[in-house]
Kinemage of the C-alpha trace (Angstrom):
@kinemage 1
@onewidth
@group {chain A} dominant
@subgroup {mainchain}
@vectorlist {calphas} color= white
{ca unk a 1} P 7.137 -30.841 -4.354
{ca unk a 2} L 5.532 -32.980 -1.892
{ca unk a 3} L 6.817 -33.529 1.696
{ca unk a 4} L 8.297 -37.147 0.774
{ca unk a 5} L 10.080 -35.807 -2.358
{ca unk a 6} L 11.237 -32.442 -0.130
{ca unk a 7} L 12.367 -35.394 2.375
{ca unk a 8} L 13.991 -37.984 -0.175
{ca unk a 9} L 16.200 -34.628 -1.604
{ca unk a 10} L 16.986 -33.722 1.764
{ca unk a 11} L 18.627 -37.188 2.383
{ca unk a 12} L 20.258 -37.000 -1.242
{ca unk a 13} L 21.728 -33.755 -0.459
{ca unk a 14} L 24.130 -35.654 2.345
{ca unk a 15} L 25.116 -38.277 -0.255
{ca unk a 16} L 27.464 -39.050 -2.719
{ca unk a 17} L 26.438 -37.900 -6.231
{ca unk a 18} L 27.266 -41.166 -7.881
{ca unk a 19} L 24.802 -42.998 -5.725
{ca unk a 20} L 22.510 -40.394 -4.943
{ca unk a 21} L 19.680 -40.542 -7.642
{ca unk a 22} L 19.883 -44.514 -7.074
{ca unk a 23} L 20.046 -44.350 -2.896
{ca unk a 24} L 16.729 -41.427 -3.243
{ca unk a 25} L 14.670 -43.455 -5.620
{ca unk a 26} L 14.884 -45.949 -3.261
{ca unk a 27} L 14.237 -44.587 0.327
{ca unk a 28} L 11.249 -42.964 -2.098
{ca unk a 29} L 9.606 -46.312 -2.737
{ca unk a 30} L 10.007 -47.600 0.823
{ca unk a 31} L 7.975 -44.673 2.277
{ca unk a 32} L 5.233 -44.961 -0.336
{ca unk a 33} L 5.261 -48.522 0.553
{ca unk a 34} L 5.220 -47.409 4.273
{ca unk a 35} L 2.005 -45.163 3.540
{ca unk a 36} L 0.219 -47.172 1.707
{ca unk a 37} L 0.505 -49.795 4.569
{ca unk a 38} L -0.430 -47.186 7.316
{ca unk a 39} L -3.209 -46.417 4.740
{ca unk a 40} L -4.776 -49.465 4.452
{ca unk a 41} L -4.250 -50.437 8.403
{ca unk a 42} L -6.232 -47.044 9.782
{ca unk a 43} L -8.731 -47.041 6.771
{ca unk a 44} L -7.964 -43.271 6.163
{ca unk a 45} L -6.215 -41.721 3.569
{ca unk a 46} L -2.617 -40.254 3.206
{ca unk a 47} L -2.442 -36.920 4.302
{ca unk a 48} L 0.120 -34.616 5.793
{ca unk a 49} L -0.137 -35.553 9.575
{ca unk a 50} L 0.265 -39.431 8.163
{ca unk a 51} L 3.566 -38.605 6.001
{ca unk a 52} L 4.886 -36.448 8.949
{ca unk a 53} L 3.838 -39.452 11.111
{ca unk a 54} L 5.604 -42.073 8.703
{ca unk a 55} L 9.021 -39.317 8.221
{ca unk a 56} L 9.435 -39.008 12.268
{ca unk a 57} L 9.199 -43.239 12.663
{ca unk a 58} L 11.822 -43.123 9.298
{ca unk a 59} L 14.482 -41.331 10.883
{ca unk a 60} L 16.218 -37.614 10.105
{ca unk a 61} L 18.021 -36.869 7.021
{ca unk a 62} L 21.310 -36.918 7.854
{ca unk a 63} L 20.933 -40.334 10.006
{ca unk a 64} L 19.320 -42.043 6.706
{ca unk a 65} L 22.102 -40.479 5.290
{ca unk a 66} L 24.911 -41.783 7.103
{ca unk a 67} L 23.014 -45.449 7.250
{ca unk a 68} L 23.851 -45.584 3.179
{ca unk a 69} L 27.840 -44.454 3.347
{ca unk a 70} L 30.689 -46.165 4.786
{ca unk a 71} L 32.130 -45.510 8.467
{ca unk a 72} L 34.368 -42.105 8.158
{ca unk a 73} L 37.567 -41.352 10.042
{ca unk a 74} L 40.747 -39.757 10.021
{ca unk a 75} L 42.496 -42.681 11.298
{ca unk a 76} L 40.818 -46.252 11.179
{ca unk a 77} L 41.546 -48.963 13.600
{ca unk a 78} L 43.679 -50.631 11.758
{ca unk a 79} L 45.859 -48.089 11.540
{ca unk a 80} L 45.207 -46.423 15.256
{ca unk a 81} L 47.706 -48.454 17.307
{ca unk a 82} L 50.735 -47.491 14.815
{ca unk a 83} L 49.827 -44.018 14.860
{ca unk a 84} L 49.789 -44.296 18.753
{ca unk a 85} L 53.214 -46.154 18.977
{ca unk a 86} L 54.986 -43.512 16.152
{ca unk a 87} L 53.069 -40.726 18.223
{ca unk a 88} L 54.809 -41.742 21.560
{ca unk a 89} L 58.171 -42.317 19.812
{ca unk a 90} L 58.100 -38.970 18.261
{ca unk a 91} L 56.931 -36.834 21.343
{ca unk a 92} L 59.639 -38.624 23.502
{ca unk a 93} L 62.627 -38.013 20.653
{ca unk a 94} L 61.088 -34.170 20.637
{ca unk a 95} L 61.422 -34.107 24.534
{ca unk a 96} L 64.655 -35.544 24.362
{ca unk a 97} L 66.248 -33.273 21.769
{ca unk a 98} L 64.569 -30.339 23.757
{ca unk a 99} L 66.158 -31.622 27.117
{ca unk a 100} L 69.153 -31.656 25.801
{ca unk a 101} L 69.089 -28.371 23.700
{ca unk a 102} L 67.971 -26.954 27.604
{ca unk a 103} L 71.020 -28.202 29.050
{ca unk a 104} L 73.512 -26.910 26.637
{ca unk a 105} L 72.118 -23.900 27.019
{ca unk a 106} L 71.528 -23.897 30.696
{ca unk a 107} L 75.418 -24.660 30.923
{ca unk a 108} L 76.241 -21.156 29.533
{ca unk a 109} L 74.293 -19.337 31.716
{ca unk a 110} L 74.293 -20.527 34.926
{ca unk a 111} L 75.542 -17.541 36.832
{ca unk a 112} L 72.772 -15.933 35.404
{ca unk a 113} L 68.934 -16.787 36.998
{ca unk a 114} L 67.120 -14.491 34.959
{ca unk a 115} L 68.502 -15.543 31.421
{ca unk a 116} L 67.922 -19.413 32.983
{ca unk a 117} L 64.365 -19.015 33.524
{ca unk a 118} L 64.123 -17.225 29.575
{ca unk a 119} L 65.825 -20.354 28.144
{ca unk a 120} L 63.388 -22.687 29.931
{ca unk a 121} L 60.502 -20.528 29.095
{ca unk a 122} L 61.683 -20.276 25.192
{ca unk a 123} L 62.645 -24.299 25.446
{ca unk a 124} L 59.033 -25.132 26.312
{ca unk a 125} L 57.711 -22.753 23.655
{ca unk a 126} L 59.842 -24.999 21.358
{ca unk a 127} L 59.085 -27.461 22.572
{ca unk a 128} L 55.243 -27.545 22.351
{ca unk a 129} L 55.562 -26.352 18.651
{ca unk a 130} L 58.127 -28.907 17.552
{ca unk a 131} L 55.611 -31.745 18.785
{ca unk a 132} L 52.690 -30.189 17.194
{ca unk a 133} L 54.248 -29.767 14.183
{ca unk a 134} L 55.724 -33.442 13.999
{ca unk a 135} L 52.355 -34.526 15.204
{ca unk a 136} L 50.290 -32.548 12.697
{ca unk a 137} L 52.580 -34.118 9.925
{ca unk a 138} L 52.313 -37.807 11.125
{ca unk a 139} L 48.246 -37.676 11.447
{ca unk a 140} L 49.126 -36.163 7.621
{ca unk a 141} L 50.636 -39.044 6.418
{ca unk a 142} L 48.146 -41.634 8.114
{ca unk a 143} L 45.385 -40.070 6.891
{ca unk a 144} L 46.955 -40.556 3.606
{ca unk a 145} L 47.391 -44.191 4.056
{ca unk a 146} L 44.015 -44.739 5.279
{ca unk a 147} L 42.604 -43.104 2.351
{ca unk a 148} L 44.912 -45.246 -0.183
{ca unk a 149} L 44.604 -48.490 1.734
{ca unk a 150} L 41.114 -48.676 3.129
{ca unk a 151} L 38.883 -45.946 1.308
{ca unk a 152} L 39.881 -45.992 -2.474
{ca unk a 153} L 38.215 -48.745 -4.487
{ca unk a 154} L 40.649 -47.975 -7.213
{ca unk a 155} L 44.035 -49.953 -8.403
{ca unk a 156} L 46.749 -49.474 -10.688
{ca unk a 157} L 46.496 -51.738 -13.737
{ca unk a 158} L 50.014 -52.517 -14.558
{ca unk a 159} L 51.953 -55.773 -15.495
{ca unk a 160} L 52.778 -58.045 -12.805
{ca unk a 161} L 49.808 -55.853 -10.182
{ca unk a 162} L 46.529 -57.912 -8.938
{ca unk a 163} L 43.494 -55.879 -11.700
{ca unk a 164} L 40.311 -56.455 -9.405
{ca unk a 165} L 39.627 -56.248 -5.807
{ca unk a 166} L 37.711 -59.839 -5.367
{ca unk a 167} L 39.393 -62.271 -3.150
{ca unk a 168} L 40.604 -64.944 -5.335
{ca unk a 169} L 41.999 -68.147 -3.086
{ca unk a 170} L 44.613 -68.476 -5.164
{ca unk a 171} L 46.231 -65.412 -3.908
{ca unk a 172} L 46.922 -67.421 -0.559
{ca unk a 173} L 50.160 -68.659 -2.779
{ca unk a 174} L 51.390 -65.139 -3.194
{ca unk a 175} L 51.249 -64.054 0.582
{ca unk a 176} L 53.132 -66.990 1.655
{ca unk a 177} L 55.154 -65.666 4.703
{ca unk a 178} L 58.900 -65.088 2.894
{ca unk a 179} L 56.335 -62.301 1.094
{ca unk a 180} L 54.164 -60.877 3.398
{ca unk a 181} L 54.929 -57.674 4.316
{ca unk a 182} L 55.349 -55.740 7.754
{ca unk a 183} L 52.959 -53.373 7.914
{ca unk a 184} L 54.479 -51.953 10.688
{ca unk a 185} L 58.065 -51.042 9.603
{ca unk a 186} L 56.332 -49.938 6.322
{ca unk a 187} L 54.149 -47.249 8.180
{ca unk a 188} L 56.896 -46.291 10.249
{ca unk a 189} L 58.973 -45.936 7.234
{ca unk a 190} L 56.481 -43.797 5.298
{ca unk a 191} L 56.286 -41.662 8.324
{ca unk a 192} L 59.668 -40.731 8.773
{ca unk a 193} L 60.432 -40.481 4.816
{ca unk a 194} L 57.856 -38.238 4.680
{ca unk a 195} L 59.156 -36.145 7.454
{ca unk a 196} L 62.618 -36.300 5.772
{ca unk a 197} L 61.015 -35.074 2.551
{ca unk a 198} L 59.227 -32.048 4.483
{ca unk a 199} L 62.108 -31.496 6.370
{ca unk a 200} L 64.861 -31.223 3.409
{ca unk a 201} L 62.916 -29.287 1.097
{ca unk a 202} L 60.932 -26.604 3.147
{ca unk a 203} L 62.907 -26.408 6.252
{ca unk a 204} L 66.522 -26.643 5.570
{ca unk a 205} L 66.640 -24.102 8.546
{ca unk a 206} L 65.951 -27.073 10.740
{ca unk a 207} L 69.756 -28.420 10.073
{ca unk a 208} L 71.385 -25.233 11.456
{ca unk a 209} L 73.173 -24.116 14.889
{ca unk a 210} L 70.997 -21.249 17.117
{ca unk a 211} L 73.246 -18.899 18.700
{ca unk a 212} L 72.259 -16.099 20.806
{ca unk a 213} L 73.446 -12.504 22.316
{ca unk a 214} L 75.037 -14.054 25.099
{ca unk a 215} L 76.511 -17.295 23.736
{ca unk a 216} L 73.692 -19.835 24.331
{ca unk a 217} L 73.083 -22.181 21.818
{ca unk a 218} L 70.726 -24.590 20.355
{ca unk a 219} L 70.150 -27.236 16.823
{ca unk a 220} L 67.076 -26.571 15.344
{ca unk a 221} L 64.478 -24.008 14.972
{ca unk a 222} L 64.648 -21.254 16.737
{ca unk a 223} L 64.090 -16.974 16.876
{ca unk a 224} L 68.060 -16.326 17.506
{ca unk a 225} L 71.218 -16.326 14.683
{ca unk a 226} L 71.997 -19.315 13.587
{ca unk a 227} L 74.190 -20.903 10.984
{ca unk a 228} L 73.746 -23.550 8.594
{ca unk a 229} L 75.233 -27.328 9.712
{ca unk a 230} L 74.971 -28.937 6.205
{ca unk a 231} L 76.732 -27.014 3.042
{ca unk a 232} L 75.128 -26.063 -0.216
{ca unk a 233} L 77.193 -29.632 -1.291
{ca unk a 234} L 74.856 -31.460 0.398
{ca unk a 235} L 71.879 -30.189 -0.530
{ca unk a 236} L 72.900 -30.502 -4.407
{ca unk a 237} L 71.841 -33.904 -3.461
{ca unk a 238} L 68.326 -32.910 -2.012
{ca unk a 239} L 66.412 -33.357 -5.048
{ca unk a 240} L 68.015 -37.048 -6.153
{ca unk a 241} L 67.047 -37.992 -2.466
{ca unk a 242} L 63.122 -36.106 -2.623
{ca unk a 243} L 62.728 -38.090 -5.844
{ca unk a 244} L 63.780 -42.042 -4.439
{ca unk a 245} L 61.897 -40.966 -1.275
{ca unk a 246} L 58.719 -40.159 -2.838
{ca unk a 247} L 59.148 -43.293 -4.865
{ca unk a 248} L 59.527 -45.365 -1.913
{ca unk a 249} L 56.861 -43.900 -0.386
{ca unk a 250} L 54.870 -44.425 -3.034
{ca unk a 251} L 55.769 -48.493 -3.110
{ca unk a 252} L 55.364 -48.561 0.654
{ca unk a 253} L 51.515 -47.008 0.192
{ca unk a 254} L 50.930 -49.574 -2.735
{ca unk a 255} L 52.366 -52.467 -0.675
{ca unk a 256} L 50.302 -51.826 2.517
{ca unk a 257} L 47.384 -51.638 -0.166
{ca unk a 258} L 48.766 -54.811 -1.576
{ca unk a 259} L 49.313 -56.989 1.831
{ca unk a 260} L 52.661 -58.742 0.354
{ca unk a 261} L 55.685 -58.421 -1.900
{ca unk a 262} L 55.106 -59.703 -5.997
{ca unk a 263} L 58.282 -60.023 -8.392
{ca unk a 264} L 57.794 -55.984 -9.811
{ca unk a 265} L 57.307 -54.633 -6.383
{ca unk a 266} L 61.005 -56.215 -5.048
{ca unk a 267} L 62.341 -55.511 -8.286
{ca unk a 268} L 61.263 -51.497 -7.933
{ca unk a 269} L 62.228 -51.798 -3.903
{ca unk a 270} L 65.855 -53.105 -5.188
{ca unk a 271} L 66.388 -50.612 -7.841
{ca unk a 272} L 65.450 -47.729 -4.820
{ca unk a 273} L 68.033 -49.690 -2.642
{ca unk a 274} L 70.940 -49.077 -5.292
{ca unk a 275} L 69.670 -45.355 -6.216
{ca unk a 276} L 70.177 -44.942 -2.089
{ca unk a 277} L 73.710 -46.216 -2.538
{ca unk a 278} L 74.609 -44.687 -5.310
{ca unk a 279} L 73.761 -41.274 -4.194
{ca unk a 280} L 75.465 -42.182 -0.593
{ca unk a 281} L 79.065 -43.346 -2.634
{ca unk a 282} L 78.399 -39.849 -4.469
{ca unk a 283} L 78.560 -38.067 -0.835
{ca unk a 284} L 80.619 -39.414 0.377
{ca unk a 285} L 83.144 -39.085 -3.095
{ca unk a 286} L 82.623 -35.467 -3.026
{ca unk a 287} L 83.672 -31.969 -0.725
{ca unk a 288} L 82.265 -31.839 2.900
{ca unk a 289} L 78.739 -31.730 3.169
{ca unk a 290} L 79.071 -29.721 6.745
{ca unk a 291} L 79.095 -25.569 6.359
{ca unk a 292} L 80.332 -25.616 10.096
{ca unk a 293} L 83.995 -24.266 10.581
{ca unk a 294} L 85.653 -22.312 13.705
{ca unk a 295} L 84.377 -19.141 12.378
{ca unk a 296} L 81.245 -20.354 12.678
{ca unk a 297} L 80.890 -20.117 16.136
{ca unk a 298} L 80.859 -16.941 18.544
{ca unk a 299} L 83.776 -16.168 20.706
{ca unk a 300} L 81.772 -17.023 23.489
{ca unk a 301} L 81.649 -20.989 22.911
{ca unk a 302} L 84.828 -22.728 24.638
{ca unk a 303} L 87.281 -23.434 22.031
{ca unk a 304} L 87.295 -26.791 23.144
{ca unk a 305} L 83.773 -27.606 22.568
{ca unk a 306} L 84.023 -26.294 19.217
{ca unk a 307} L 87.079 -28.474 18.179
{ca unk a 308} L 84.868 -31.550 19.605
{ca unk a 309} L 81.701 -30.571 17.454
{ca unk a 310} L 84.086 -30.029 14.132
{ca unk a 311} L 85.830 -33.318 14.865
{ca unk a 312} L 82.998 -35.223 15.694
{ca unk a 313} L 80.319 -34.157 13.308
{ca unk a 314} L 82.417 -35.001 9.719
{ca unk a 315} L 82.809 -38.603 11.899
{ca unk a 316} L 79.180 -39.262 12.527
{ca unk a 317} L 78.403 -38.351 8.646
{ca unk a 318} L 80.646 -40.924 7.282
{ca unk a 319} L 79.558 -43.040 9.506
{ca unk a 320} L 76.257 -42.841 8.745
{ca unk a 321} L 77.198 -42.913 4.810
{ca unk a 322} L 79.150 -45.789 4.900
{ca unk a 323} L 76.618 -47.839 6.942
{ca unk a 324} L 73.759 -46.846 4.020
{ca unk a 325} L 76.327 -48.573 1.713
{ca unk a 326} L 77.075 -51.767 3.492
{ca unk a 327} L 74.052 -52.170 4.867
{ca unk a 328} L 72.177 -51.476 2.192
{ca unk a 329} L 74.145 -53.473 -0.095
{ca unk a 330} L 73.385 -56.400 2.231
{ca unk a 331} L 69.710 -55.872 1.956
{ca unk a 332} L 69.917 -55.515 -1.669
{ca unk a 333} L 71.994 -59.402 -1.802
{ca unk a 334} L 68.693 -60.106 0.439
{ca unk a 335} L 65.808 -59.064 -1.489
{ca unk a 336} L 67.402 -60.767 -4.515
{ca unk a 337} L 67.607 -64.076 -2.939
{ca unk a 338} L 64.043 -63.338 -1.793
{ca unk a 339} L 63.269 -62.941 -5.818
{ca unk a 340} L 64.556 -66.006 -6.662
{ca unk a 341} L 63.151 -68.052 -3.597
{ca unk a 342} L 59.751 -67.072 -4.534
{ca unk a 343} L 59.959 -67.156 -8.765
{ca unk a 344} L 61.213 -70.695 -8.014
{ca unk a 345} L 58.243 -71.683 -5.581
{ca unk a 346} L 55.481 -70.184 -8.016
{ca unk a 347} L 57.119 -71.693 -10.805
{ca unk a 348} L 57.475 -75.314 -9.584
């Protein structure tokens, strides 16, 4: 091999191998050219001090390299300013949980300094690994978006689903504003259903109650005794809610790919909406979905604090049940009158 082809490999060795034979044969011809000119303009002949001459004024491998391939990142600038914003949110709901988890346990041990300054010490520790943790798993998920919405050249071919990637004016009808989307609730709702899915299936010790030698306590993660919060009832529902999840995550990813709503992609968003109800009538139909009862917690807790938690807790869950009914129920009455708004406009 001569020192142009040893070069033009060296560049193809930093490239894609569906472009690569195309991208070398190319950069090939251009320095050939490039000789040849250089040739004829000095009156000498190509040799080795002329193609080193012509390879240094050409630029290094990798640079050629990187000229022929798109911009890479983690997180694109689309996308930065979300991530940012969810970032913030999450570190200041981590703080806040932590703060609070301090001051419970701070509270039952304030006679003595020594265990106070362990619990602080043990909080931040928690702390720091909570928000990595949450942080590691949003960057994750965004890194997943930016790879389906701005790096794949690829889209699903299905009924109803645009079939090329060309800008066609007449999809200015489509995105009129009743069906544009908002890419901001949909990131932030990937996000979090994302977390909930990691959460529910590979850290059910998350939903538990932290209690240690001498009666401090905490929710969460921790190295201390703890005992579960949610019973084996609930999480008989775990895999119904991990399979709507990931299939609203996967229409929020195709949607943000998309840029608006079509007729299949409200009619799939509905049908999640009622598999969400469903499964929150089923809860709240069926036996207690909280393992907590008095024996749950050590003599040391005040009784009274204890009736408040076990009186409390079964509240907050219906609460929170009944609002995914009526609420959702609502948006589903919404999303159809959205339907038929737009299938009458496009059909006028």
């Amino acid at each position: 091999m001569n020192l142009v082809d040893i070069y033009v490999a060296e560049v193809g060795r930093h490239l894609p191998v569906k472009t690569r034979r195309d991208i070398e044969a190319e950069i090939h011809s251009i320095i050939e050219d490039m000789l040849e000119e250089r040739s004829r303009k000095t009156g000498k002949p190509v040799d080795d001090e002329m193609v080193f001459s012509i390879l240094k004024e050409y630029g290094s491998p990798d640079k050629i390299a990187a000229s022929y391939m798109p911009e890479r990142y983690l997180i694109g600038p689309s996308l930065y300013p979300t991530f940012i914003t969810l970032a913030k949110i999450i570190l200041w709901i981590t703080g806040l949980v932590a703060l609070i988890g301090l001051g419970l346990s701070l509270g039952e041990s304030a006679a003595n300094l020594q265990g106070g300054l362990d619990i602080v010490g043990k909080a931040i520790g928690n702390f720091f690994d909570s928000a990595l943790t949450s942080l590691a798993s949003v960057i994750l998920v965004f890194a997943i978006i930016e790879w389906a919405v701005y790096q794949s050249g690829k889209q699903i071919e299905i009924k109803g689903f645009p079939k090329i990637l060309e800008w066609d004016p007449h999809s200015l009808v489509k995105i009129m504003p009743r069906n544009r989307i908002k890419r901001g609730d949909m990131i932030a709702e990937v996000v979090f259903t994302f977390l909930a899915i990691l959460l529910f299936n590979f850290y059910p010790q998350a939903f538990s109650l932290g209690f240690s030698p001498t009666g401090n306590w905490y929710v969460g993660l921790g190295n201390w005794t703890s005992v579960p919060i949610l019973s084996d009832a609930f999480f008989r529902f775990v895999p119904f809610l991990t399979l709507v999840w990931a299939v609203n995550v996967t229409l929020d990813i195709f949607l943000l790919r998309q840029g608006y709503w079509s007729t299949l992609t409200r009619i799939v968003s509905i049908g999640i909406k009622i598999c969400n109800i469903a499964i929150a009538a089923a809860m709240l139909a069926g036996p207690s979905l909280l393992a907590l009862t008095a024996a749950s917690f050590p003599a040391s807790i005040d009784p009274a604090t204890v009736h408040t938690i076990l009186t409390i807790a079964p509240q907050v869950i219906q609460v929170a049940l009944w609002l995914t009914v009526v609420v959702g129920s609502f948006e589903v009455i919404g999303r159809l009158v959205h339907l038929a708004q737009t299938r009458d406009y496009l059909s006028k």
